[in-house]
PDB file with one MODEL, atoms N, CA, C and O in Angstrom:
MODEL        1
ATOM      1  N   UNK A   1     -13.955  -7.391  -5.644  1.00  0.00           N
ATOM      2  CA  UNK A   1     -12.533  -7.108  -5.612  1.00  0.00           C
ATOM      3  C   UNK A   1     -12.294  -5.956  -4.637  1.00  0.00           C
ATOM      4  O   UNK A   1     -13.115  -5.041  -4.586  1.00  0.00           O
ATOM      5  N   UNK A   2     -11.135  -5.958  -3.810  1.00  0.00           N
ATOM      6  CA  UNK A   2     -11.172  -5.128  -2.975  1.00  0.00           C
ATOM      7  C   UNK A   2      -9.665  -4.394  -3.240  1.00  0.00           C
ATOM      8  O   UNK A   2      -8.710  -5.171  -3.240  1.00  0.00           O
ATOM      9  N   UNK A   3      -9.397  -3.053  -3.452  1.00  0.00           N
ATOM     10  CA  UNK A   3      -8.414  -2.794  -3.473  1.00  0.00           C
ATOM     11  C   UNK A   3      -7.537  -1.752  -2.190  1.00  0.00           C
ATOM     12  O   UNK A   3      -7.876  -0.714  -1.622  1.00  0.00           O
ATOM     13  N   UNK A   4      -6.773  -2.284  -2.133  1.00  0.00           N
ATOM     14  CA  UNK A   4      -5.509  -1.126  -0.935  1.00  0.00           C
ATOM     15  C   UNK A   4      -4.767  -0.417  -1.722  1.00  0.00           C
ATOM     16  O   UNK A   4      -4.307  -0.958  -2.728  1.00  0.00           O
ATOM     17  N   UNK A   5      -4.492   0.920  -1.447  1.00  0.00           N
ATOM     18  CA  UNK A   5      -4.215   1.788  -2.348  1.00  0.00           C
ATOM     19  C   UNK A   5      -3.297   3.168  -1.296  1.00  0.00           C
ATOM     20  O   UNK A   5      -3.688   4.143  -0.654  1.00  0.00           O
ATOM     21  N   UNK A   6      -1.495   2.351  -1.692  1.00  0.00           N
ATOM     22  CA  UNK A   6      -0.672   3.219  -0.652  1.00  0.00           C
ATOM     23  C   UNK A   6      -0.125   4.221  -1.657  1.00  0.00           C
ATOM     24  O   UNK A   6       0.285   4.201  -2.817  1.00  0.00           O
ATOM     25  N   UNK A   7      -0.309   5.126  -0.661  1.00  0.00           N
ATOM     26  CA  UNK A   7       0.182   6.430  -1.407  1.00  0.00           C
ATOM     27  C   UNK A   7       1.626   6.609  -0.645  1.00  0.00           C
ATOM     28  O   UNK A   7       1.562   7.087   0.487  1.00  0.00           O
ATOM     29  N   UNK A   8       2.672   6.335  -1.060  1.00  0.00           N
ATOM     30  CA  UNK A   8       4.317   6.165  -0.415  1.00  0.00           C
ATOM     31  C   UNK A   8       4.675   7.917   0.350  1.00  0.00           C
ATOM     32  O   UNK A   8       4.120   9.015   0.379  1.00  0.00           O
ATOM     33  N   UNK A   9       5.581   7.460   0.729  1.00  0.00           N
ATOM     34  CA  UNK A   9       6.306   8.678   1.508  1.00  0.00           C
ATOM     35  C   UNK A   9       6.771   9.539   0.595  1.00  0.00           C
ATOM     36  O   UNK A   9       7.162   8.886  -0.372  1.00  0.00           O
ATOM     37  N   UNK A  10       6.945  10.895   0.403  1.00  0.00           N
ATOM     38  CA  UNK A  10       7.857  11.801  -0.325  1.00  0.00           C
ATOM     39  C   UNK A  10       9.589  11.023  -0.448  1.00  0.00           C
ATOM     40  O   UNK A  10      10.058  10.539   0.582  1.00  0.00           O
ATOM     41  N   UNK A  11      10.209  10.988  -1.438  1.00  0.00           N
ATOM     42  CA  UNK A  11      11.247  10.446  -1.462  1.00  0.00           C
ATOM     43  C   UNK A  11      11.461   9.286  -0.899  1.00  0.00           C
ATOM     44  O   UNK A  11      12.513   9.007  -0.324  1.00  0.00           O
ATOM     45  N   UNK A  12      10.424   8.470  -1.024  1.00  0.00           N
ATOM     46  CA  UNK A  12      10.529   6.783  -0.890  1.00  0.00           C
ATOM     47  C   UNK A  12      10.067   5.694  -1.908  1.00  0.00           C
ATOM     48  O   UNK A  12       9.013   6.130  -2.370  1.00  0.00           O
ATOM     49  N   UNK A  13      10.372   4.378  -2.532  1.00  0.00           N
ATOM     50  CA  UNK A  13      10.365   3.550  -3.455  1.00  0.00           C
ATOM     51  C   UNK A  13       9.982   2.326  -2.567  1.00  0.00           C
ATOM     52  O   UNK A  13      10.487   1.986  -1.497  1.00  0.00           O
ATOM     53  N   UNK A  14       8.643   1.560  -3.494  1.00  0.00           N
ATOM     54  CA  UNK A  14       8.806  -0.145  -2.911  1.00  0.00           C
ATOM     55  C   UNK A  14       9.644  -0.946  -2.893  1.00  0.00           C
ATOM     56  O   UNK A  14       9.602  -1.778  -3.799  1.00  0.00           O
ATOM     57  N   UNK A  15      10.418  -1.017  -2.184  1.00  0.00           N
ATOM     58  CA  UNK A  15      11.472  -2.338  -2.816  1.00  0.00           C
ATOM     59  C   UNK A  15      10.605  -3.444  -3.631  1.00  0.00           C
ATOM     60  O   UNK A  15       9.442  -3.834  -3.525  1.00  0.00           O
ATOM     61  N   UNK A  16      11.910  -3.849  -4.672  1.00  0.00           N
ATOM     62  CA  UNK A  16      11.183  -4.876  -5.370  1.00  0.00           C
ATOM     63  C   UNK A  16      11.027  -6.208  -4.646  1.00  0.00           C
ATOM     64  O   UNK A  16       9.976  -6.811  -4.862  1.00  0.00           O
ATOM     65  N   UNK A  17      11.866  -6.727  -3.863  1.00  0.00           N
ATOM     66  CA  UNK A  17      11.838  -7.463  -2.869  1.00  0.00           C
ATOM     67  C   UNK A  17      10.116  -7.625  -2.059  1.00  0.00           C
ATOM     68  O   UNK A  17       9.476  -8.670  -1.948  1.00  0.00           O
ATOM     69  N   UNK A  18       9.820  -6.624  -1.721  1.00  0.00           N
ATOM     70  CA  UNK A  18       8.596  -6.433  -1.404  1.00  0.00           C
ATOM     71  C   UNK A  18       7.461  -6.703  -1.984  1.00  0.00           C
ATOM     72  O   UNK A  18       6.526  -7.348  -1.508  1.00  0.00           O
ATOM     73  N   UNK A  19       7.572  -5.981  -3.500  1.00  0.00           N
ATOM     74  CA  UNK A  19       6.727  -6.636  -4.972  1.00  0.00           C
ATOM     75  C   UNK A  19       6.575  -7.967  -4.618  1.00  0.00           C
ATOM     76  O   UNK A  19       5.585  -8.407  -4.034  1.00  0.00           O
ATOM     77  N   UNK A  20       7.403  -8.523  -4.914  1.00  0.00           N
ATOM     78  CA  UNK A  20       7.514  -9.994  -4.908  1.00  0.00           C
ATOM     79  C   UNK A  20       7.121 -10.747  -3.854  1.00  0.00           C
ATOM     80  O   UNK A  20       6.782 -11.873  -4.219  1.00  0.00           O
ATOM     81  N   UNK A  21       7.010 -10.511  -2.356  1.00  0.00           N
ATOM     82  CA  UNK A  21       6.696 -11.306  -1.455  1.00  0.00           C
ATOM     83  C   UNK A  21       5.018 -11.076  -1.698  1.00  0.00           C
ATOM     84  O   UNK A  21       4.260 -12.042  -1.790  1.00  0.00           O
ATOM     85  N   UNK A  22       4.652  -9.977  -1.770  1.00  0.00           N
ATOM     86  CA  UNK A  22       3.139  -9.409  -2.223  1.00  0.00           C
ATOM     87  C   UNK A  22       2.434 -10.455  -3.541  1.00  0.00           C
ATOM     88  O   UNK A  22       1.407 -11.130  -3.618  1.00  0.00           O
ATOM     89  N   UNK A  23       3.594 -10.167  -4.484  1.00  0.00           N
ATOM     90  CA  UNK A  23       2.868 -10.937  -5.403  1.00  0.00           C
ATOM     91  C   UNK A  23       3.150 -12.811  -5.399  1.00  0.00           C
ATOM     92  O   UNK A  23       2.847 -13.459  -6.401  1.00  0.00           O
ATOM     93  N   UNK A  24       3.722 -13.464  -4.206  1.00  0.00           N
ATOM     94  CA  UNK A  24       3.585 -14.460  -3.912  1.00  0.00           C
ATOM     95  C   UNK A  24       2.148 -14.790  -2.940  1.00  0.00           C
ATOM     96  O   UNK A  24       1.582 -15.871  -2.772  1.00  0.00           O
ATOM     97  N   UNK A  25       1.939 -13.953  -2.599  1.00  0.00           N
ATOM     98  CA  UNK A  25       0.264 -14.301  -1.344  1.00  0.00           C
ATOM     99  C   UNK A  25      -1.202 -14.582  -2.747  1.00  0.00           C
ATOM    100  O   UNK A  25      -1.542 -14.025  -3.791  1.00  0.00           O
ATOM    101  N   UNK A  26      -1.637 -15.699  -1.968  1.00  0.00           N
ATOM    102  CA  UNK A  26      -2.697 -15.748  -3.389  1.00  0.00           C
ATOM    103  C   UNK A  26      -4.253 -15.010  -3.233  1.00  0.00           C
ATOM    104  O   UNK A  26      -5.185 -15.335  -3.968  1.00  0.00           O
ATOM    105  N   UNK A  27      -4.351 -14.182  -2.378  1.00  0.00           N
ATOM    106  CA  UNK A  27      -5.382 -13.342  -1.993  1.00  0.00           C
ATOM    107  C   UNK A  27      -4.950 -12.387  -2.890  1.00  0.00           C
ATOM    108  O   UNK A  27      -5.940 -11.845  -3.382  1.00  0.00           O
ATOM    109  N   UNK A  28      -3.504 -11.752  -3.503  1.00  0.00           N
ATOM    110  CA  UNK A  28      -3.043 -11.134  -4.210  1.00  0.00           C
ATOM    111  C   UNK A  28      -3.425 -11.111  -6.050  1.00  0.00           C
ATOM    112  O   UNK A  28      -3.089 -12.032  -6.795  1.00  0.00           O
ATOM    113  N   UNK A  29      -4.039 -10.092  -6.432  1.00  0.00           N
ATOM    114  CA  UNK A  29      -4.715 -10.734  -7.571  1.00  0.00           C
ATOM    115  C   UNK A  29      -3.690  -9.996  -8.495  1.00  0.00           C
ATOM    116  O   UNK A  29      -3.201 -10.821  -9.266  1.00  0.00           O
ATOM    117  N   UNK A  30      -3.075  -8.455  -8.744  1.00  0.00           N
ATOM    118  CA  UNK A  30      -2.722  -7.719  -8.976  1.00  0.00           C
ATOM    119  C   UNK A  30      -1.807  -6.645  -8.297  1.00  0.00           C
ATOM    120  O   UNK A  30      -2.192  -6.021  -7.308  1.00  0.00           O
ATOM    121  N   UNK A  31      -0.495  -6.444  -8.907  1.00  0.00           N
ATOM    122  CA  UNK A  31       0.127  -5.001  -7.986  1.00  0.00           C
ATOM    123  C   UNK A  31       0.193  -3.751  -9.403  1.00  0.00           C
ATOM    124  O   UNK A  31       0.452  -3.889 -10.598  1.00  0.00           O
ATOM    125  N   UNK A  32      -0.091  -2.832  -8.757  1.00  0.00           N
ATOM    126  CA  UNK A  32       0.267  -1.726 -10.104  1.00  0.00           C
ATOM    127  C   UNK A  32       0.674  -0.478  -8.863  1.00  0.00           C
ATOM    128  O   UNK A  32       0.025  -0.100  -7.888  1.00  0.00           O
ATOM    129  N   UNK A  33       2.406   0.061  -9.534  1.00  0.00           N
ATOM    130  CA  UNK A  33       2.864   1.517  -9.228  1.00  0.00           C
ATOM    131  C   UNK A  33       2.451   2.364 -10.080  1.00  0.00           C
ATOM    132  O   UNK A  33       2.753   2.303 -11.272  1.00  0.00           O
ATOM    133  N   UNK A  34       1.593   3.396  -9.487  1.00  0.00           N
ATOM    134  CA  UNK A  34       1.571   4.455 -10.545  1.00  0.00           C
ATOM    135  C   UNK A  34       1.753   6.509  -9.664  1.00  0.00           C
ATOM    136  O   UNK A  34       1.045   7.038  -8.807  1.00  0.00           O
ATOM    137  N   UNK A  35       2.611   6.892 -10.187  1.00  0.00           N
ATOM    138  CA  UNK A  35       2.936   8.038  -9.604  1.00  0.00           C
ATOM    139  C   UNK A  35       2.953   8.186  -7.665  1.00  0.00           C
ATOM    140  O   UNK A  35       2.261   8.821  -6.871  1.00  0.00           O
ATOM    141  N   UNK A  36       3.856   7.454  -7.555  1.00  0.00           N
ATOM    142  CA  UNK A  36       4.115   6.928  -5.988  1.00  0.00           C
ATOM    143  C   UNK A  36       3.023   7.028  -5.204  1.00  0.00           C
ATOM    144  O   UNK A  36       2.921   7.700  -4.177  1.00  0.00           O
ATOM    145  N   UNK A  37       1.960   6.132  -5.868  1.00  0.00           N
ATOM    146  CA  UNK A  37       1.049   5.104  -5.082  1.00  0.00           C
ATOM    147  C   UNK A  37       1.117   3.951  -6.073  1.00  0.00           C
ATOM    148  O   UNK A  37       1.284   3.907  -7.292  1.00  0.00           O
ATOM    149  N   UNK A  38       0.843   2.609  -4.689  1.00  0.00           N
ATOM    150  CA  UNK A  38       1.073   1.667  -4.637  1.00  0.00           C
ATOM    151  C   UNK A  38      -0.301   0.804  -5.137  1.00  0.00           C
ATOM    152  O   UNK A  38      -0.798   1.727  -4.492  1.00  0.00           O
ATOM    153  N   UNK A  39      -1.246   0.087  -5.563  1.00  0.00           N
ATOM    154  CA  UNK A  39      -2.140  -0.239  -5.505  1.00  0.00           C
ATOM    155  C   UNK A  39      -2.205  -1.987  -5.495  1.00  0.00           C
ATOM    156  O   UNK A  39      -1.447  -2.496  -6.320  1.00  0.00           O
ATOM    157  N   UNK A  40      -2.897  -2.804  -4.787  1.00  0.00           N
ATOM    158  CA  UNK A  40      -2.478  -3.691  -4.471  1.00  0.00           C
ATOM    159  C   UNK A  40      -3.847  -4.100  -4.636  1.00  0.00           C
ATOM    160  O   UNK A  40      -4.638  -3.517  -3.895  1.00  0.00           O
ATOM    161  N   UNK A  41      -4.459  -5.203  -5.648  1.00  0.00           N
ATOM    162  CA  UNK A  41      -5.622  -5.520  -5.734  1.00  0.00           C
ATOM    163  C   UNK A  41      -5.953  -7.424  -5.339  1.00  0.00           C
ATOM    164  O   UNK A  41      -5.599  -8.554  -5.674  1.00  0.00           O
ATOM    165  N   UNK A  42      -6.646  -6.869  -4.637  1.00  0.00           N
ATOM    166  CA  UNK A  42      -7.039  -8.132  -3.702  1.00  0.00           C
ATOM    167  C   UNK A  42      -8.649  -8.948  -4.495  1.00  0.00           C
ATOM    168  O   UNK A  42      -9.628  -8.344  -4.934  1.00  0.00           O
ATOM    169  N   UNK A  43      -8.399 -10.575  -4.440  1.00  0.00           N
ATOM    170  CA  UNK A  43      -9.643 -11.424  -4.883  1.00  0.00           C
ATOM    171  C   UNK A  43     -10.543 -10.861  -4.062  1.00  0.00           C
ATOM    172  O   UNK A  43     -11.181  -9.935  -4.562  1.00  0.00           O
ATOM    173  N   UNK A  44     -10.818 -11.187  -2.789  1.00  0.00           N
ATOM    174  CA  UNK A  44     -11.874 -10.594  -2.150  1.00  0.00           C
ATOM    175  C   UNK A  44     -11.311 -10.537  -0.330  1.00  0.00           C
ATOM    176  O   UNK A  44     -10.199 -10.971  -0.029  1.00  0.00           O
ATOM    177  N   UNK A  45     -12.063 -10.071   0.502  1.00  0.00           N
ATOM    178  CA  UNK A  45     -11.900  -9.798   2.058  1.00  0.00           C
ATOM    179  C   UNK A  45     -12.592 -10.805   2.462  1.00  0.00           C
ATOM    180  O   UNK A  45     -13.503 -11.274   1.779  1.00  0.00           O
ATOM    181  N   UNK A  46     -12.254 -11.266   3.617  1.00  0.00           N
ATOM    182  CA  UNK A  46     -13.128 -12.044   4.584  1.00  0.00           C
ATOM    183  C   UNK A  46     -12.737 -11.260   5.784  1.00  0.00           C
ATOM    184  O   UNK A  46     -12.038 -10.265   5.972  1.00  0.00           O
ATOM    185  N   UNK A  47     -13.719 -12.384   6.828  1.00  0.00           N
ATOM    186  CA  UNK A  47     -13.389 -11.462   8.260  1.00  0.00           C
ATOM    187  C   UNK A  47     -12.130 -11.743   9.138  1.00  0.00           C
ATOM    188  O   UNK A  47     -11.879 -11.084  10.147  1.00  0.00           O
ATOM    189  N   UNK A  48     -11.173 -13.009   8.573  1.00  0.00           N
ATOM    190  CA  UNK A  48     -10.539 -12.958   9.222  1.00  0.00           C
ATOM    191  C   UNK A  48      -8.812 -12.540   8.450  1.00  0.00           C
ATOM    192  O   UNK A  48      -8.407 -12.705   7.300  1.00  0.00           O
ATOM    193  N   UNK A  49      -8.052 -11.891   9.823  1.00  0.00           N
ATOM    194  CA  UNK A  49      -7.233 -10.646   9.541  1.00  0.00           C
ATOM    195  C   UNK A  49      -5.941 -11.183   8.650  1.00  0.00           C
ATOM    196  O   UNK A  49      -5.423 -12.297   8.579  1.00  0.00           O
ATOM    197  N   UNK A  50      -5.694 -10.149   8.119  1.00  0.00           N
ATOM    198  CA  UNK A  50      -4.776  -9.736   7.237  1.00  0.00           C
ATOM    199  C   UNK A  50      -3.733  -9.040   7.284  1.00  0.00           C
ATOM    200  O   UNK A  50      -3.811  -7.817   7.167  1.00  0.00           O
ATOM    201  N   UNK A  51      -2.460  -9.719   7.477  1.00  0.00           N
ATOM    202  CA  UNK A  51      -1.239  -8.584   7.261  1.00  0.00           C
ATOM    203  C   UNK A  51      -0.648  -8.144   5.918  1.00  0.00           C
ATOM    204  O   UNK A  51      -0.406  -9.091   5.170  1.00  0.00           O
ATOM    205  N   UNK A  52      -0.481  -7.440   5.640  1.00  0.00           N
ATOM    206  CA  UNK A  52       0.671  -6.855   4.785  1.00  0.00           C
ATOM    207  C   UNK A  52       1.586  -5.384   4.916  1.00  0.00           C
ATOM    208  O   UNK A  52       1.346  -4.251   5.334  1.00  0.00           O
ATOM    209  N   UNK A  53       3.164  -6.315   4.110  1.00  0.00           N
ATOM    210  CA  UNK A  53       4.058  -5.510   4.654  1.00  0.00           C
ATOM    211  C   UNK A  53       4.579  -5.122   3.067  1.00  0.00           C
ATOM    212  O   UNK A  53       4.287  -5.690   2.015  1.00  0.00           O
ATOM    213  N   UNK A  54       5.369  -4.062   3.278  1.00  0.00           N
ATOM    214  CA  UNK A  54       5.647  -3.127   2.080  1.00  0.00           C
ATOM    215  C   UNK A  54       7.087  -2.409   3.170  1.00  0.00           C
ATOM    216  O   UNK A  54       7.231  -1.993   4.319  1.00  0.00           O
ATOM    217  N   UNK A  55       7.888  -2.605   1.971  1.00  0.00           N
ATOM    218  CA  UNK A  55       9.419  -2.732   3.039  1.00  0.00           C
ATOM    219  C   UNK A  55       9.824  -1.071   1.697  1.00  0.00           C
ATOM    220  O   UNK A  55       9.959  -1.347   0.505  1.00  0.00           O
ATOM    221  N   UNK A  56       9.893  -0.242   1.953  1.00  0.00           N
ATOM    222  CA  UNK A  56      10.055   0.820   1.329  1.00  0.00           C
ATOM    223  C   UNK A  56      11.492   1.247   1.336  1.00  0.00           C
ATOM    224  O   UNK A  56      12.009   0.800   2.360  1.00  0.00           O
ATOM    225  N   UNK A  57      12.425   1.986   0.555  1.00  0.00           N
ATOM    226  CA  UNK A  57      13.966   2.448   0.534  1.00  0.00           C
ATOM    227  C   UNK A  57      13.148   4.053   0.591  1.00  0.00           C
ATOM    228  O   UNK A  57      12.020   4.545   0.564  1.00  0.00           O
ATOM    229  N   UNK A  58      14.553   4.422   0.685  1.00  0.00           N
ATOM    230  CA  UNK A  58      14.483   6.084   0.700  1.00  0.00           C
ATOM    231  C   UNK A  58      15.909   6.392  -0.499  1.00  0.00           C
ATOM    232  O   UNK A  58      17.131   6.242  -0.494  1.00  0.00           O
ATOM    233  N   UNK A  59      15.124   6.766  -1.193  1.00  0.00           N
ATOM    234  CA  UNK A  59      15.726   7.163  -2.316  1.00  0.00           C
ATOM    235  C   UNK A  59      16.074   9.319  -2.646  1.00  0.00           C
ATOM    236  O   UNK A  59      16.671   9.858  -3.578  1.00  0.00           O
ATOM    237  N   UNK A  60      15.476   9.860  -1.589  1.00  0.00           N
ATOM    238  CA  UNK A  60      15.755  10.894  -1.675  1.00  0.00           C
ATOM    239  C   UNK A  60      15.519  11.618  -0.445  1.00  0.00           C
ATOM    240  O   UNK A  60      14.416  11.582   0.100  1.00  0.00           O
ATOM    241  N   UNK A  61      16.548  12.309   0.049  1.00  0.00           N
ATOM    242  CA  UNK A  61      16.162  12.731   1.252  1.00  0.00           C
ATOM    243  C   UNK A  61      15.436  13.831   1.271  1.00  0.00           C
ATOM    244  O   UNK A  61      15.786  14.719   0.493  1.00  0.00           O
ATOM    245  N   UNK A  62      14.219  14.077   2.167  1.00  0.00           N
ATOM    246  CA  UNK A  62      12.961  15.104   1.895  1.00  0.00           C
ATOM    247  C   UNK A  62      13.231  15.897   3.877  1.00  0.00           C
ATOM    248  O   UNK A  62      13.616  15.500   4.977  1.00  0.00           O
ATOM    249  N   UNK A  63      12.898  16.716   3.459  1.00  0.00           N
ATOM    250  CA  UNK A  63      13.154  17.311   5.163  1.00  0.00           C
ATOM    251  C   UNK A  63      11.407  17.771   5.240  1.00  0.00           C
ATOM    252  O   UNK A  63      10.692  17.872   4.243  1.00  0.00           O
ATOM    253  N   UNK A  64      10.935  18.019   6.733  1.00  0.00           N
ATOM    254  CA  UNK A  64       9.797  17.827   7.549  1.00  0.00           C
ATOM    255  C   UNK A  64       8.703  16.681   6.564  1.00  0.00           C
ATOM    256  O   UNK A  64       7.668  17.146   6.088  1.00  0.00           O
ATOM    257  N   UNK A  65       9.061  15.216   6.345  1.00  0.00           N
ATOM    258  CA  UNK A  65       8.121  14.575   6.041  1.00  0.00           C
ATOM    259  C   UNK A  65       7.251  14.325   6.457  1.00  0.00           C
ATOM    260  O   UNK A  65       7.338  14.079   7.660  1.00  0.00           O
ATOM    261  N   UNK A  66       5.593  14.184   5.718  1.00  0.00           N
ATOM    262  CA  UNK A  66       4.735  14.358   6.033  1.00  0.00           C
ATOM    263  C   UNK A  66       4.067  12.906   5.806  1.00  0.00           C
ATOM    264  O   UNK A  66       4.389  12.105   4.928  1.00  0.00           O
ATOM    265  N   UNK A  67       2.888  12.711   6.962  1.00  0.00           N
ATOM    266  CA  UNK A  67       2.319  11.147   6.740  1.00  0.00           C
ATOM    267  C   UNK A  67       1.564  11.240   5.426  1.00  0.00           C
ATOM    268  O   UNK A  67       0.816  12.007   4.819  1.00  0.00           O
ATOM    269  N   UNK A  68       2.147  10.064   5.307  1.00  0.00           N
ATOM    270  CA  UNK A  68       1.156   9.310   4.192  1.00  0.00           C
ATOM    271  C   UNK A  68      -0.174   8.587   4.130  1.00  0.00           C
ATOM    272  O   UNK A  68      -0.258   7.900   5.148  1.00  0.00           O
ATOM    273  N   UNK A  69      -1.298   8.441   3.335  1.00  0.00           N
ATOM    274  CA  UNK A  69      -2.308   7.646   3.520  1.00  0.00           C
ATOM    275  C   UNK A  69      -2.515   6.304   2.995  1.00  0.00           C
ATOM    276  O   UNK A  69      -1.997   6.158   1.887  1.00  0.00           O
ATOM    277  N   UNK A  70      -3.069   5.360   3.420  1.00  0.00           N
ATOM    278  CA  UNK A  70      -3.218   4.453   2.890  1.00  0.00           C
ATOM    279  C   UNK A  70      -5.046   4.012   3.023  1.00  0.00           C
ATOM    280  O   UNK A  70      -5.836   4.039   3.966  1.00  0.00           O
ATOM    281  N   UNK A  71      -5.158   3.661   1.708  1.00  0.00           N
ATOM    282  CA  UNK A  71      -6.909   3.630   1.601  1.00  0.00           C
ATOM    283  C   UNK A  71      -7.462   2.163   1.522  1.00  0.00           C
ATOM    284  O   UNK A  71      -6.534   1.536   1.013  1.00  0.00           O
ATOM    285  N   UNK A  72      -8.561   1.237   1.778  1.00  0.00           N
ATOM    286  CA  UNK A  72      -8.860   0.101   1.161  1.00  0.00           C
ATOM    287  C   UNK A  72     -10.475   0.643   0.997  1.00  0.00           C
ATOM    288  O   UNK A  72     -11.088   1.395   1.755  1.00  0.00           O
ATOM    289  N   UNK A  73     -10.920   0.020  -0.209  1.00  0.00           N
ATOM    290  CA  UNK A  73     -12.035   0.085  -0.166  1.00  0.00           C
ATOM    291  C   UNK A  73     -12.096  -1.177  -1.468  1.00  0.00           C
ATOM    292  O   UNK A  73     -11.172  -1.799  -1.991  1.00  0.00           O
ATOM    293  N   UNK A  74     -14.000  -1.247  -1.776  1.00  0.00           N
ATOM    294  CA  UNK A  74     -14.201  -1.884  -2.668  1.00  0.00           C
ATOM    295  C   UNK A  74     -14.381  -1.704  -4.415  1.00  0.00           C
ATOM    296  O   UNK A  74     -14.884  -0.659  -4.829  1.00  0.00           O
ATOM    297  N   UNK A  75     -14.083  -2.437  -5.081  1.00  0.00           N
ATOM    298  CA  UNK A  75     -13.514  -1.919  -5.651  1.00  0.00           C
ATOM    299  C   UNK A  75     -15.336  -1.400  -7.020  1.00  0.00           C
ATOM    300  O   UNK A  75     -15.340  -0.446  -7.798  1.00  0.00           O
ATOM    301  N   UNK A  76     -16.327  -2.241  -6.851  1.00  0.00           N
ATOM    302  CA  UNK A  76     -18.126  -1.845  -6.851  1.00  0.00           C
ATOM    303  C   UNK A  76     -18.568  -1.257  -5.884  1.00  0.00           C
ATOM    304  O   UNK A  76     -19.531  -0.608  -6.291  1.00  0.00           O
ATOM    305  N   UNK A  77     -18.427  -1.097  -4.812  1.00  0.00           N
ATOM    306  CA  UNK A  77     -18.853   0.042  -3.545  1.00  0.00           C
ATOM    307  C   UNK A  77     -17.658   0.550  -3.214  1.00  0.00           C
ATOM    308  O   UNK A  77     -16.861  -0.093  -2.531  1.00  0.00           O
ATOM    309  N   UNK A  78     -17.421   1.711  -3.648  1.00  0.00           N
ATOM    310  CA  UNK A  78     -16.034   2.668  -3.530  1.00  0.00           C
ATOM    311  C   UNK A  78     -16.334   3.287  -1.893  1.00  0.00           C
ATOM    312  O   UNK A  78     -15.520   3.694  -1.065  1.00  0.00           O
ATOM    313  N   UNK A  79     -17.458   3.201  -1.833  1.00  0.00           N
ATOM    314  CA  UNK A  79     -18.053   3.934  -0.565  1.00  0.00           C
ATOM    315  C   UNK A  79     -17.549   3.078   0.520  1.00  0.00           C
ATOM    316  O   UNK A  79     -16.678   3.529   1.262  1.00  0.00           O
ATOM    317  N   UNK A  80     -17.903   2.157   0.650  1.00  0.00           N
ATOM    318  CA  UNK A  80     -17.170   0.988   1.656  1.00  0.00           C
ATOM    319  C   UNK A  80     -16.022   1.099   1.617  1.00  0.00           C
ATOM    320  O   UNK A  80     -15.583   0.679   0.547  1.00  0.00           O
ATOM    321  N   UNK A  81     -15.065   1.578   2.464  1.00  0.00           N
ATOM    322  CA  UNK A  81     -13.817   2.561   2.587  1.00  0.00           C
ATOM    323  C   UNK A  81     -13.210   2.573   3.849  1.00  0.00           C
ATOM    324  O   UNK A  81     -13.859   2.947   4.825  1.00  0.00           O
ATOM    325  N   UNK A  82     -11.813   2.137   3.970  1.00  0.00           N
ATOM    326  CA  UNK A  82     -11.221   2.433   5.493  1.00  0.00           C
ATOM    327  C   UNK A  82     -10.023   3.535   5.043  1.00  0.00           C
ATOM    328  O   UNK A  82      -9.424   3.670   3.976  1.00  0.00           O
ATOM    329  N   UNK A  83      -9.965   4.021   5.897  1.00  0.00           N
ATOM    330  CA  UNK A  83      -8.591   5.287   5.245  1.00  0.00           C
ATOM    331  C   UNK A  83      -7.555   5.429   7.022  1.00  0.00           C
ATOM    332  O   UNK A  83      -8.055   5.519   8.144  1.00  0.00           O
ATOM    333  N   UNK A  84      -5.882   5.395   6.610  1.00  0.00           N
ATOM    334  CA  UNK A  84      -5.328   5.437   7.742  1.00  0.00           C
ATOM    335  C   UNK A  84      -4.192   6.611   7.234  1.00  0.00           C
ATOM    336  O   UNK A  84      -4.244   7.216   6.163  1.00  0.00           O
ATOM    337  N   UNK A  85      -3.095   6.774   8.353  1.00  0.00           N
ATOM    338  CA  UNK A  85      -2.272   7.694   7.882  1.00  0.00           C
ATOM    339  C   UNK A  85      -0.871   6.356   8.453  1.00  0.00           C
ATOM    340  O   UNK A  85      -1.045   5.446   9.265  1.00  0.00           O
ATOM    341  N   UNK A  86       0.255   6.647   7.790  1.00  0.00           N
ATOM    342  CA  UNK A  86       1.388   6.179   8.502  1.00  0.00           C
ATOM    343  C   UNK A  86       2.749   7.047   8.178  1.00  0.00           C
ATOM    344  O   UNK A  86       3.141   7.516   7.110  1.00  0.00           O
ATOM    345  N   UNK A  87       3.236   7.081   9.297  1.00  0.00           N
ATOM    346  CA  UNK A  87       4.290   7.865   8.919  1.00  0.00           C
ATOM    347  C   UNK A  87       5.807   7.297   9.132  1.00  0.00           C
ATOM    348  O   UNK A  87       5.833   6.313   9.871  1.00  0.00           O
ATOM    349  N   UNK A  88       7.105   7.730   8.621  1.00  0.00           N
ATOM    350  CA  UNK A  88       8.154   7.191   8.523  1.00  0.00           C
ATOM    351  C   UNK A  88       8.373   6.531   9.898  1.00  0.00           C
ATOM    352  O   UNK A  88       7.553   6.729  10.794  1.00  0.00           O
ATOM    353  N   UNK A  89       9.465   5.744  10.095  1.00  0.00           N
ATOM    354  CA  UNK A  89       9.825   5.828  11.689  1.00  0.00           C
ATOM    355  C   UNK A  89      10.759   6.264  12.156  1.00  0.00           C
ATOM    356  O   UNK A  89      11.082   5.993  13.313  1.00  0.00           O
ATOM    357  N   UNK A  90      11.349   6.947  11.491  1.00  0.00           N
ATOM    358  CA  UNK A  90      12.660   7.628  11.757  1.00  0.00           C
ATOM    359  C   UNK A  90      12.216   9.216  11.888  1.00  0.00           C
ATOM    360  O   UNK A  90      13.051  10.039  12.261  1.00  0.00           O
ATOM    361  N   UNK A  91      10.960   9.581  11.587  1.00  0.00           N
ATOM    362  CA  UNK A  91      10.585  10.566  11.436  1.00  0.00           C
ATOM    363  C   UNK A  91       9.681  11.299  12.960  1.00  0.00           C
ATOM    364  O   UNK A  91       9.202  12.432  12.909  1.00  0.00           O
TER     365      UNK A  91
ENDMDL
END
């Protein structure tokens, strides 16, 4: 099992809209929010590529926002690990 694990923007929410297109893909095994990260648990990886999108609101306005991370790794080898940053685009 491989999980992606977004940690959201300061004063930003998943749309549920988003939930839902996520939890329509069948590579999609599981979604769980918990304290604005996102965790998105996947059957397994192969080698060939993968999009996913996560359509976020801004629910509170935050001044000098800072990037966020987003992690995948496995979910028996935690060590096997990619880590990125993304930041708003308005920002």
């Amino acid at each position: 099992m491989v999980i992606i694990e977004v940690s959201l923007l300061s004063g930003f929410i998943m749309t549920s809209r988003s939930r839902t297109l996520l939890e329509n893909r069948t590579i999609v095994k599981k979604i769980e929010v918990k304290a604005n990260v996102v965790y998105i648990y996947l059957e397994k990886l192969n080698d060939e590529s993968q999009t996913f999108i996560l359509q976020l609101e801004q629910v509170i306005q935050v001044k000098n926002l800072k990037p966020a991370s987003i992690k995948i790794y496995d979910y028996y080898q935690p060590e096997e690990r990619a880590l990125a940053e993304y930041r708003a685009v308005c920002s």
